[in-house]
C-alpha positions, -999 to +999 in steps of 0.1 A: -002-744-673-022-754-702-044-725-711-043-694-734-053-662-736-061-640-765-055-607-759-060-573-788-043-543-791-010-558-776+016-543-797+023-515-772+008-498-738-017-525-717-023-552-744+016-551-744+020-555-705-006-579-704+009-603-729+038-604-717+028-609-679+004-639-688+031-656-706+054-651-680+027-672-657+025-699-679+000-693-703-001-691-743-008-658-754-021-651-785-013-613-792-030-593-815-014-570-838-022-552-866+016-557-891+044-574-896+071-553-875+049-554-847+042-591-850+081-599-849+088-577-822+056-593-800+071-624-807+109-617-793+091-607-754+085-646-745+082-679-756+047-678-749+035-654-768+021-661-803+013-631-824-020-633-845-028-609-872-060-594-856-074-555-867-107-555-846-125-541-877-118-562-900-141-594-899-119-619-920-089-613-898-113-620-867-122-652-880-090-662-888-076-654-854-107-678-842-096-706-866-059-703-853-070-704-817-089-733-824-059-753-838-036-745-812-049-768-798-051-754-763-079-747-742-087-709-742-092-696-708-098-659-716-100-630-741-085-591-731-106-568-757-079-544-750-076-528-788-087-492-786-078-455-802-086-421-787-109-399-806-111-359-800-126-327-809-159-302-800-191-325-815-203-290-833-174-299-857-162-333-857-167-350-889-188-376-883-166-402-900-145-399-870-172-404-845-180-440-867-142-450-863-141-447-828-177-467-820-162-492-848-127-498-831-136-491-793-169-507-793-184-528-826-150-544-832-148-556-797-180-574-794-176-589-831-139-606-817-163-618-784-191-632-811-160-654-827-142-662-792-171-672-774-173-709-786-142-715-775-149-695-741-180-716-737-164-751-738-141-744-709-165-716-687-139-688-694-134-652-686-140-621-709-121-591-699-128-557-715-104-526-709-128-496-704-119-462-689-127-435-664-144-421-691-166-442-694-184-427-663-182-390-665-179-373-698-152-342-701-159-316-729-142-324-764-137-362-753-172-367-763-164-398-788-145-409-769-166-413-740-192-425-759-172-455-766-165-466-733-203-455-720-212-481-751-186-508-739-201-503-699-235-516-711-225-542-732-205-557-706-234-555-680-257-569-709-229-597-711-223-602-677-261-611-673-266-628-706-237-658-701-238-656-664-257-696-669-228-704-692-202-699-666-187-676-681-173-643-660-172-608-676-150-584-661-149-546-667-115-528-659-115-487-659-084-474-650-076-434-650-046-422-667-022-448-672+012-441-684+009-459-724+017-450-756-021-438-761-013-400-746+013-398-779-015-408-802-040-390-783-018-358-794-009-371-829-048-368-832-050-335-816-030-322-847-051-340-869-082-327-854-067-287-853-056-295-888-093-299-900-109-277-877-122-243-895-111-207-879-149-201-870-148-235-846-111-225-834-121-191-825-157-207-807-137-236-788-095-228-794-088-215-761-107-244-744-093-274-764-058-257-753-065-260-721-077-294-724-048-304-744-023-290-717-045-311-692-040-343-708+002-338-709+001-335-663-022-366-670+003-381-687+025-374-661+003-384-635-004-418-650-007-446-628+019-475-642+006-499-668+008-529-640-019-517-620-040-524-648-025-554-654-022-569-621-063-561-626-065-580-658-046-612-644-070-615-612-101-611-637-083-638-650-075-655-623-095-652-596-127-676-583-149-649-584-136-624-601-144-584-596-176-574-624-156-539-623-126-524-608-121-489-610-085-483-607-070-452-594-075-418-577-087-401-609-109-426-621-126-429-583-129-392-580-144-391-616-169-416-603-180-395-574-181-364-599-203-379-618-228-388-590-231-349-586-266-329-594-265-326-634-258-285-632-234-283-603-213-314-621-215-295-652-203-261-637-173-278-623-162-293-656-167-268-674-151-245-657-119-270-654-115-263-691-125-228-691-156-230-709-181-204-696 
């Protein structure tokens, strides 16, 4: 096979699974990390895989990672936006610089590596591929950013999906539940952060709720689907003649979707009650 693939956020988790599965079918994989030790390990899972400096917020490195594509000379088939970081915490009290980092990573920085992919998708009627999440059709209590990211990412791939359906080019939405990855261990690395900077008036207001939440997300962990049922996803997006717009991919992300079909206040009572907020 004489294609490649870009895919972000592939140092560990999807991206990681990804890269390595598309190599292993024959194409080049350009993986997208974010240092040096994460570049040389990338590099030792296959042949195929050529690690690209690529932090989805940073502009000059996007272009760069267009410009090596480019010389590669091989004919891109697709682009993964896979990169992504879980943000947390009750909206009364999250500073706000936190809610701009997560719609700069999870949302801004993903269109921005399209903008610089697309000539390259254009020339050979390619796929774009965008990693979005359960979340991103029912909102839970204290995953507000986060949510708001993948809402956000749902309509710009609908918007794209329409916009360069004359090009030829298919754009493909995957929203898995929990999946077992490495982003439950920073999800809780940020829950420290986030307690650390929380004052005593919002931990008294929303403590009890967010333990709840927090004790939640460890069964979800548990619960995870494996990381190959989102990729076996990603590859038919990839591969297939028509490929699926979205595929929502286990039992929590399909019961999510019903949930969030409910009246607004019955669907609201039940969630909040899950967390214990009265």
């Amino acid at each position: 096979m004489n294609e490649a693939v870009v895919v972000t956020g592939a140092s560990s988790g999807i991206g990681e699974d990804v890269a390595r599965t598309l190599a292993g079918r024959g194409y080049v994989v350009y993986a997208g990390v974010r240092n040096d030790a994460d570049a040389a390990r990338v590099a030792t899972l296959h042949a195929g895989i050529r690690p690209v400096m690529l932090d989805v917020t940073d502009g000059a490195q996007i272009a760069a990672a267009a410009q090596t594509v480019a010389a590669g000379g091989v004919p891109l088939r697709a682009l993964v936006n896979n990169a992504g970081v879980p943000v947390a915490g009750p909206l009364e009290y999250l500073p706000v610089e936190e809610l701009r980092r997560q719609l700069e990573i999870n949302v801004v920085g993903q269109l921005a590596v399209t903008q610089a992919m697309l000539p390259l998708l254009r020339a050979t009627r390619g796929r774009l591929v965008f990693i979005g999440s359960a979340s991103g059709r029912i909102t839970a209590p204290f995953l507000g950013p986060y949510s708001a990211s993948k809402f956000a990412l749902r309509a710009l791939t609908d918007a794209l999906r329409i916009e360069l359906g004359s090009a030829g080019i298919a754009v493909s939405l995957i929203e898995p539940g929990s999946v077992q990855t490495p982003i439950w261990r920073k999800g809780r690395e940020s829950r420290e952060r986030l307690l650390a900077r929380l004052s005593p008036e919002a931990l008294e207001r929303y403590g009890d709720a967010l333990d709840k939440l927090f004790a939640a997300t460890v069964q979800e962990e548990k619960r995870g689907m494996p990381v190959e049922t989102v990729t076996n996803a990603v590859v038919a997006a990839i591969t297939a003649k028509h490929p699926r717009p979205n595929a929502i991919l286990g039992a929590s992300a399909k019961a999510g979707n019903v949930l969030a079909m409910l009246p607004i206040r019955l669907r609201d009572r039940a969630i909040r009650a899950s967390v214990g907020l009265r």
